[in-house]
FIPA-942756 format. One record per residue (C-alpha): residue number from 1; z, x negated, y negated; residue in three letters. Coordinates in steps of 0.001 Angstrom, whole numbers, plus 500000, padded with zeros to 6 digits. Example, Ala and Ser with C-alpha at 12.3 -4.5 7.8 and 13.67 -1.06 7.14 Angstrom:
% FIPA-942756
+-----+--------+--------+--------+------+
:  nr :     pz :     px :     py : rest :
+-----+--------+--------+--------+------+
:   1 : 507800 : 487700 : 504500 :  ALA :
:   2 : 507140 : 486330 : 501060 :  SER :
+-----+--------+--------+--------+------+
***
This chain:
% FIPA-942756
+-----+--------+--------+--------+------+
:  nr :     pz :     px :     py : rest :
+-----+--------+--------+--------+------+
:   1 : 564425 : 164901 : 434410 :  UNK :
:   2 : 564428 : 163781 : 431021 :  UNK :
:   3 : 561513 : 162747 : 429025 :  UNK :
:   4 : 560706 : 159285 : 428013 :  UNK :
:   5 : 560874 : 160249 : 424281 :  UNK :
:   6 : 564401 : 161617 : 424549 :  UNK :
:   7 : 565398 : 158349 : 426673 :  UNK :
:   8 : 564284 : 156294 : 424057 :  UNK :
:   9 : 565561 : 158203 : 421520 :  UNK :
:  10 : 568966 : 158286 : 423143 :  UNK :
:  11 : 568540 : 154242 : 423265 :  UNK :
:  12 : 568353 : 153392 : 419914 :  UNK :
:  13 : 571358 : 156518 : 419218 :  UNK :
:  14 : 573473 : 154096 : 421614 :  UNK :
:  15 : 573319 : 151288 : 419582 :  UNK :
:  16 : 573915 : 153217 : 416009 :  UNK :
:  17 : 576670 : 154663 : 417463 :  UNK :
:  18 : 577913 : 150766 : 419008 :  UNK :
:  19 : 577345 : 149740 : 415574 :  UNK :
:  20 : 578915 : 152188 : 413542 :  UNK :
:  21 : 581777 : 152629 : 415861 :  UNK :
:  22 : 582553 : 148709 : 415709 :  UNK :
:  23 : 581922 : 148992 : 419717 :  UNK :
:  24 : 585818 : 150264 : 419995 :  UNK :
:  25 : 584644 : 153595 : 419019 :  UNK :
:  26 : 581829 : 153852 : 421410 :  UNK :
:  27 : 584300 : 153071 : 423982 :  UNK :
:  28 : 586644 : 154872 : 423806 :  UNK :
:  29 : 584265 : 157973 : 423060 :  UNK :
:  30 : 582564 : 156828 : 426156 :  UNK :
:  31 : 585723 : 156492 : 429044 :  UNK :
:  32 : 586205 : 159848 : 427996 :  UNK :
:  33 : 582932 : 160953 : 428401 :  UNK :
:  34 : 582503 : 159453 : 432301 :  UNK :
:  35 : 584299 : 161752 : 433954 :  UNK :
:  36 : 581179 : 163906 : 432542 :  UNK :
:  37 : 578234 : 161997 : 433454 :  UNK :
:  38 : 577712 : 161232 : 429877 :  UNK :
:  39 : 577957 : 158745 : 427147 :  UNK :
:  40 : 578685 : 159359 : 423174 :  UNK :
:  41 : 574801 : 159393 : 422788 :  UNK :
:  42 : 573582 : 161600 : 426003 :  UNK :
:  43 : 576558 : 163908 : 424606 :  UNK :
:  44 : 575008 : 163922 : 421106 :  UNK :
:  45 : 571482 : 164622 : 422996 :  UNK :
:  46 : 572517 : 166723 : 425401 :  UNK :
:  47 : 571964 : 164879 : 428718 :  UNK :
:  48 : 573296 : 164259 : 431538 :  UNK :
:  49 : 573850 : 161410 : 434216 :  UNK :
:  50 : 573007 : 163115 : 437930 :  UNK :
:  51 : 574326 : 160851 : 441517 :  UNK :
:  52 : 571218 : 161211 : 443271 :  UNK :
:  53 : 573405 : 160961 : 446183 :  UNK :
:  54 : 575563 : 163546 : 446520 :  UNK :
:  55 : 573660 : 166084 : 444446 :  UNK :
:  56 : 576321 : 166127 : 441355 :  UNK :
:  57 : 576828 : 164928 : 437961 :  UNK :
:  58 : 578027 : 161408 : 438032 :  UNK :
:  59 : 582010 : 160138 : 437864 :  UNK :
:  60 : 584035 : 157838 : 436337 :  UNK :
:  61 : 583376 : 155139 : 438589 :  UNK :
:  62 : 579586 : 156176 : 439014 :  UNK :
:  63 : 578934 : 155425 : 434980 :  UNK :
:  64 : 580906 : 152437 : 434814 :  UNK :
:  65 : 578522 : 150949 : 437554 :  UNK :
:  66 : 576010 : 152191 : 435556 :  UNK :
:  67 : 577153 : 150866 : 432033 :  UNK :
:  68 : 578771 : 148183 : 432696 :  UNK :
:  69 : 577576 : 146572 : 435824 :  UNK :
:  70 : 574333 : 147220 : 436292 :  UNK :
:  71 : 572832 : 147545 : 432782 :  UNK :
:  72 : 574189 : 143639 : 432083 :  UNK :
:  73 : 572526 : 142747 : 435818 :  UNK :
:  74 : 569304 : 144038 : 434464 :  UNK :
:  75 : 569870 : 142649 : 431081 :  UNK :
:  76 : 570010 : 139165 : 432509 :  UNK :
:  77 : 567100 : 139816 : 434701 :  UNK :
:  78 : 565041 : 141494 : 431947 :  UNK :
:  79 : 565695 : 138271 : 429600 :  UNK :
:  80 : 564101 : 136386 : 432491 :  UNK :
:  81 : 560946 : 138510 : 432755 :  UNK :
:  82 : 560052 : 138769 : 428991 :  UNK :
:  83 : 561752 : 142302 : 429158 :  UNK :
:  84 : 559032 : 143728 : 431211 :  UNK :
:  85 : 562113 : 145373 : 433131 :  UNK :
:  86 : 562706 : 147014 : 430235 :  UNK :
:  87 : 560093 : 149315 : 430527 :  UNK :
:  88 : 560141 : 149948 : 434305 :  UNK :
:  89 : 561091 : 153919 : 432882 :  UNK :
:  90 : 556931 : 153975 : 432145 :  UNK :
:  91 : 555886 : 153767 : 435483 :  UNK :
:  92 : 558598 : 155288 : 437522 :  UNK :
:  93 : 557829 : 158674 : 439146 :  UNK :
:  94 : 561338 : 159398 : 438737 :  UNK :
:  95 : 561800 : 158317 : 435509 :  UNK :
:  96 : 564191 : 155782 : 436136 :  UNK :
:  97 : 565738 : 152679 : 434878 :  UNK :
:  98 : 566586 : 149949 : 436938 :  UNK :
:  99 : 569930 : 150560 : 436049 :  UNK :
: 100 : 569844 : 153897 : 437133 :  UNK :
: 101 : 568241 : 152780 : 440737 :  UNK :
: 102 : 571199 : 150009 : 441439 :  UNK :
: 103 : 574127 : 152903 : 440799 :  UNK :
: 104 : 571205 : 155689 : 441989 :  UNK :
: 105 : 571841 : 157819 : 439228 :  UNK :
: 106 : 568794 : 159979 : 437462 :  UNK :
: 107 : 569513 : 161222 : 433771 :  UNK :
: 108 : 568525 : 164834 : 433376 :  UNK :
: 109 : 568594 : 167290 : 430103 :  UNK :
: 110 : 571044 : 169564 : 430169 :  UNK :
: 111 : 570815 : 171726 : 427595 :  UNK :
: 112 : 572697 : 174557 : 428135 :  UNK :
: 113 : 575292 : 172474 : 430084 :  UNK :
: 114 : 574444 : 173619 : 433458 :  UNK :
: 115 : 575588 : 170712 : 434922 :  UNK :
: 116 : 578984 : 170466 : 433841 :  UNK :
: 117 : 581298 : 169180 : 436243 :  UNK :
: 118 : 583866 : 171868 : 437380 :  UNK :
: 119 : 587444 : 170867 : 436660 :  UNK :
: 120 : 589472 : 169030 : 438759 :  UNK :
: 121 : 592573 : 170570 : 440634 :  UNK :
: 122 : 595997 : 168778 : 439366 :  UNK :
: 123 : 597124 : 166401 : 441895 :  UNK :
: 124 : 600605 : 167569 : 440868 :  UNK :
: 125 : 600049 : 171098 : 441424 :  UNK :
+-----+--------+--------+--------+------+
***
């Protein structure tokens, strides 16, 4: 698992790299980076997105649940509760966000990039 510290840390990357990247940047830095289990700041931290499920560093589809769906769920829910949500990662044995409980995802280090997803065979081939 990662550690709170490098969560956070990878938080507050996120939104320097939103900001400096106009948001079209961080985009399109992060649809490539799905496929990966990663976005432009777990990249630049060196973590990783894990599906709990099947054991495996999370997919395309997996991250834009994640990102997309279920962060702005929680955002909307969080607003509601003062953002105590927010801070659900504190008490979680798992260290997990809320986020990362809807699309059951856990973020992990990865620093020697253990947990690359192998490549995927050409469907042309």
């Amino acid at each position: 698992m990662s550690t709170i510290g490098l969560r956070f840390g990878g938080y507050l990357l996120e939104g320097v790299l939103f900001v400096f990247t106009a948001g079209i940047g961080w985009l399109i830095w992060a649809l490539f980076l799905f496929p990966q289990g990663q976005t432009p700041a777990k990249q630049l931290l060196q973590m990783r997105v894990v599906h709990i499920g099947e054991q495996h560093t999370a997919r395309f589809w997996r991250m834009f649940l994640r990102e997309f769906i279920a962060k702005p769920v929680i955002a909307i829910l969080a607003t509601a509760t003062f953002f105590i949500l927010y801070l659900w990662l504190f008490w979680d044995r798992n260290r997990q966000e809320l986020w990362d409980k809807l699309a059951s995802t856990l973020v992990v280090s990865d620093r020697q990039g253990l947990l690359r997803p192998p490549p995927r065979p050409d469907s042309a081939q």
